[in-house]
C-alpha positions as CSV (number, residue, x, y, z in Angstrom):
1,X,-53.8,-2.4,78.4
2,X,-50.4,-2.2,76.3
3,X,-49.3,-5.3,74.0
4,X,-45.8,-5.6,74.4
5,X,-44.3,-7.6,71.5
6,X,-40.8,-9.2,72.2
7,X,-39.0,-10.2,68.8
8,X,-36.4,-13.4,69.1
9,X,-32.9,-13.0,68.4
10,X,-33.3,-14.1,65.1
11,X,-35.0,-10.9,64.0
12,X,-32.4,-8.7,62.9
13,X,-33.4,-5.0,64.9
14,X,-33.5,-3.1,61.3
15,X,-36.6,-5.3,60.7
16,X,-37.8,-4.8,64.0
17,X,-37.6,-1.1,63.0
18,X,-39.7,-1.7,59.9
19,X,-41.7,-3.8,60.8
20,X,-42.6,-0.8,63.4
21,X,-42.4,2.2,60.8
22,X,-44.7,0.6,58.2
23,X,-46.4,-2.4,59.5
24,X,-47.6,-1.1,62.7
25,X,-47.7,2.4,63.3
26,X,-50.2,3.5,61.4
27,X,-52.9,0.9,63.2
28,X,-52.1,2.1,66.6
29,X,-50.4,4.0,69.3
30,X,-46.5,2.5,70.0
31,X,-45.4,4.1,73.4
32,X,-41.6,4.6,74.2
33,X,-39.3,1.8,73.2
34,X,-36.6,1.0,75.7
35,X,-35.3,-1.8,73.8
36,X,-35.2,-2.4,69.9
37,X,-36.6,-5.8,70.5
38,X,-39.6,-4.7,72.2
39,X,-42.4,-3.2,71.1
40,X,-45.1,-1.4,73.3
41,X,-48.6,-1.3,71.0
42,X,-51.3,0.5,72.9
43,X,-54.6,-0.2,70.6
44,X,-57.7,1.1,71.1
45,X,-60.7,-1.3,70.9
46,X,-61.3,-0.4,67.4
47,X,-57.9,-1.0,66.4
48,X,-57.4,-4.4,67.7
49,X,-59.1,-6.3,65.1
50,X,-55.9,-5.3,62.6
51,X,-53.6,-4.9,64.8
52,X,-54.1,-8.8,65.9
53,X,-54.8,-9.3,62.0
54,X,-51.2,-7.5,61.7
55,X,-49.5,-10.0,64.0
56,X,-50.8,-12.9,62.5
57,X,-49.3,-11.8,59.2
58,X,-46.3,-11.5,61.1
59,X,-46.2,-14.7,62.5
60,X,-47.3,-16.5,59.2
61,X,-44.5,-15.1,57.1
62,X,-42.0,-17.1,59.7
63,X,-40.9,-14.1,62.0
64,X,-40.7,-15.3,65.8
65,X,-41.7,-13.0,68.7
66,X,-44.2,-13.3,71.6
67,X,-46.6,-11.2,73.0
68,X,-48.3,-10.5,76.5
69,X,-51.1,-8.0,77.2
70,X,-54.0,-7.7,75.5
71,X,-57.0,-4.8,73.9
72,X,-58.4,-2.8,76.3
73,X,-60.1,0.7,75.8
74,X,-58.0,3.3,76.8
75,X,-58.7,5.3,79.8
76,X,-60.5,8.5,80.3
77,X,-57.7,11.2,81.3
78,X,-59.9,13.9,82.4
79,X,-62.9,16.1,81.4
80,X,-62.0,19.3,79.9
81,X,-64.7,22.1,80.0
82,X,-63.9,24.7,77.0
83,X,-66.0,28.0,76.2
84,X,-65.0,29.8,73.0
85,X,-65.3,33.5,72.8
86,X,-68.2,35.2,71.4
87,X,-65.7,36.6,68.3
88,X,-64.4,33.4,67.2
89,X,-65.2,32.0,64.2
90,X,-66.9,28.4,64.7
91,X,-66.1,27.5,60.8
92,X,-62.1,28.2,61.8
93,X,-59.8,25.2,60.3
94,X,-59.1,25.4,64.5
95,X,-62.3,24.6,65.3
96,X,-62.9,21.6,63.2
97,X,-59.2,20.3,64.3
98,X,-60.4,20.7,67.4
99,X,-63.1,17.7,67.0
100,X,-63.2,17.1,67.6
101,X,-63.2,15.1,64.8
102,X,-59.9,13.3,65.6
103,X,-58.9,14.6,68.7
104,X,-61.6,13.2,71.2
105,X,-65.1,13.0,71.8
106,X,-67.2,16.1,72.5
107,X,-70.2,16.6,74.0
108,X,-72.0,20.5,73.8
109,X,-74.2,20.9,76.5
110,X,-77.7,22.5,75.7
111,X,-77.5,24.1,72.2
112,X,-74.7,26.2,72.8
113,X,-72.4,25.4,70.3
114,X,-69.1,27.7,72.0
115,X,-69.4,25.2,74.9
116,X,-67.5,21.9,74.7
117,X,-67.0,19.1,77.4
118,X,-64.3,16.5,76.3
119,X,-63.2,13.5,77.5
120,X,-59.8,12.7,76.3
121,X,-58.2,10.1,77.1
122,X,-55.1,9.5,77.6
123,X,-54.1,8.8,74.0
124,X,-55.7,12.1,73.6
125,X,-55.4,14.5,76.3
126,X,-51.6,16.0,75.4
127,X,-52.2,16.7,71.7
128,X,-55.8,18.2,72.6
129,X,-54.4,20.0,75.9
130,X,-51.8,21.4,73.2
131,X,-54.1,22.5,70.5
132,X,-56.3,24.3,73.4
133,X,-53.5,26.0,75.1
134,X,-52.2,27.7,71.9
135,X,-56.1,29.0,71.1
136,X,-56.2,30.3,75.0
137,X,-52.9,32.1,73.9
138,X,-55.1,34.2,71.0
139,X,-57.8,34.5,73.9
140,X,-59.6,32.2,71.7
141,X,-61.0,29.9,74.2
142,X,-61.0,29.1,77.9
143,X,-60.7,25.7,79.4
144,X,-60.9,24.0,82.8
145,X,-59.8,20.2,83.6
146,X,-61.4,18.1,86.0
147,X,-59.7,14.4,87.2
148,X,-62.0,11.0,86.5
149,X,-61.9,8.4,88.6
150,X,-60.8,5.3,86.2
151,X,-63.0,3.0,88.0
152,X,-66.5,4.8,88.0
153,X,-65.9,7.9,85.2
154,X,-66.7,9.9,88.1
155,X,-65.6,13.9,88.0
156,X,-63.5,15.4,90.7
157,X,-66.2,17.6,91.6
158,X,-68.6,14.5,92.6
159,X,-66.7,12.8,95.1
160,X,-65.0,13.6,97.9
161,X,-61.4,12.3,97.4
162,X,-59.1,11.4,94.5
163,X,-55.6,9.9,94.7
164,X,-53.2,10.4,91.6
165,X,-51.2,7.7,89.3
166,X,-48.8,7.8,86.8
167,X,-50.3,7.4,83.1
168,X,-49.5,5.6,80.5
169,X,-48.0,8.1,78.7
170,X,-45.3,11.0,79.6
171,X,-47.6,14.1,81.0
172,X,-50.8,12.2,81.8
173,X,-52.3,10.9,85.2
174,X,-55.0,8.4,86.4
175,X,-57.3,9.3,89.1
176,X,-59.6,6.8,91.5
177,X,-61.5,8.1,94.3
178,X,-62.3,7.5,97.5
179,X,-65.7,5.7,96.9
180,X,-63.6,3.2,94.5
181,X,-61.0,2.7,96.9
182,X,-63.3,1.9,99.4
183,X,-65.8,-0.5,97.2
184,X,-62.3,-2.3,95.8
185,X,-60.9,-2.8,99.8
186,X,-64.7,-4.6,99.9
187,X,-63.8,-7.0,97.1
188,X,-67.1,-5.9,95.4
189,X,-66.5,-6.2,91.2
190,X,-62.8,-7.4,91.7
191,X,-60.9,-10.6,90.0
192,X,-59.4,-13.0,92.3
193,X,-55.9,-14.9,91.4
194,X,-56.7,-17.5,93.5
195,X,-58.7,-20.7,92.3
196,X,-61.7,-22.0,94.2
197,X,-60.7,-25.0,96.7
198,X,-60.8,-28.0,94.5
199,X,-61.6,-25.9,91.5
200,X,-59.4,-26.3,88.4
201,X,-56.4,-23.9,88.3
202,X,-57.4,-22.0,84.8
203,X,-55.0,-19.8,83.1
204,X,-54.8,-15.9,84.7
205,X,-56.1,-13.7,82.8
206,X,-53.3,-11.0,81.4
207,X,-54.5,-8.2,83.7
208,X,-52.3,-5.7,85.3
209,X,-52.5,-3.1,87.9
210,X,-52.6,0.6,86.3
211,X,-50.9,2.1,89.5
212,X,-47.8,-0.3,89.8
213,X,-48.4,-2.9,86.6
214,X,-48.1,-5.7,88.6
215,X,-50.0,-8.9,87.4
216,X,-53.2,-10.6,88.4
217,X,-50.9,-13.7,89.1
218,X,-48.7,-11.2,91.7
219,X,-51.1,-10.2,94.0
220,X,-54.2,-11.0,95.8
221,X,-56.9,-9.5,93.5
222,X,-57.7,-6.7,90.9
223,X,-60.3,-4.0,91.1
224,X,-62.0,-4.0,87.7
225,X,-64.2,-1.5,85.2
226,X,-64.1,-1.1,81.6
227,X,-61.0,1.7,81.5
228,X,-59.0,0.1,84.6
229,X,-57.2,-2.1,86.9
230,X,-56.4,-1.7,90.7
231,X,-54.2,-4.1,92.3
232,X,-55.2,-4.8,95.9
233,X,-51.6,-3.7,97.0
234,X,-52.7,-0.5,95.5
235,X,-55.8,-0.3,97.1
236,X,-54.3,0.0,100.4
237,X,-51.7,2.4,99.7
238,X,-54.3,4.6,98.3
239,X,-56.5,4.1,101.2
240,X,-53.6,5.0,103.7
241,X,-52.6,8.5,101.6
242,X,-56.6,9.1,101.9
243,X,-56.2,9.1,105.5
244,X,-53.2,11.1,105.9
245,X,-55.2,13.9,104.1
246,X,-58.1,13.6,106.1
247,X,-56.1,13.7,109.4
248,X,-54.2,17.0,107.8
């Protein structure tokens, strides 16, 4: 989940640009900026500890904004399947950029150290899909993707159906399948905006939808796992485009 910071008026927008440059970027992702007052941090969970720390610097040297959103992991974008050819060198400068020391996690299946499965996520998956697809130009390596459901981690090839989203960032997708959609429409694992009869109203937890980025507080409920939210709006649109395909 994004942290959008909104600085006041007061904050002249060559601060807000500094403050950006050199106070924040380097502790985490900042997606597009619309407006110079706003600021969209997307931290991962082992950024937010500075990143918060950063803000309350902020805040103590007398500069006035306010934040919604909070730290959330960020989501897995897909599992990508790479097999390096037999005459490529595994001690390349390629290879180790590759990690994937910085680019994502790997996992090499067996002891075959030419074969790679990654899970990128979205943060990830266009500098590594980048840095793959100019090695598969030198017919260094060759890769396959394979959608995850957000909800259950779930591979396209172990489930029957998956319905796309827009990402977070330009070029990426989120994925939730059938099962999800079906488990969600069930209200099983889901957070409900509305308060118990006779139950303290509490404050609503800032959760938004990942399809639509709606709030808890607008609409009936959220489907919930580590990497995601699915509003209950969602849910049903999803579950409608699911039957349209089956009936095709």
């Amino acid at each position: 989940m994004a942290i959008r910071v909104s600085f006041s008026d007061s904050v002249p927008v060559e601060a807000i640009a500094k403050i950006r440059d050199s106070r924040l970027r380097g502790l985490c992702n900042i997606l597009r900026q619309d407006d110079p007052r706003v600021l969209h941090l997307n931290p991962t969970i082992n950024d937010c500890a500075n990143v918060k720390a950063a803000l309350r610097e902020l805040r103590n040297e007398g500069i006035s904004f306010t934040t919604v959103g909070d730290c959330k992991r960020p989501r897995t974008a897909s599992l990508v399947t790479a097999e390096f050819d037999e005459n490529f060198p595994l001690d390349m400068p390629e290879m180790k950029d590759i990690g994937f020391l910085g680019l994502c996690k790997d996992t090499r299946p067996g002891n075959n150290p030419r074969s790679l499965v990654l899970r990128p996520t979205e943060l990830e998956y266009v500098d590594l899909k980048t840095t793959l697809t100019e090695l598969s130009e030198q017919a260094a390596v060759r890769f396959v993707e394979e959608p995850v459901c957000c909800i259950c981690l779930a591979g396209a090839s172990n489930v029957r159906q998956m319905i796309s989203g827009p990402g977070l960032v330009a070029g990426t997708e989120i994925f939730i399948c059938g099962d999800c959609i079906h488990r969600g429409l069930e209200k099983d694992d889901v957070v409900d905006s509305k308060p118990v009869l006779g139950e303290a109203r509490q404050p609503v937890p800032v959760m938004r939808c990942d399809f639509c980025n709606h709030g808890l507080d607008q609409t009936e409920y959220l489907l919930t796992s580590d990497e995601a939210y699915i509003c209950d709006g969602c849910l049903r649109l999803c579950s409608q485009s699911l039957g349209e395909t089956t009936d095709q």
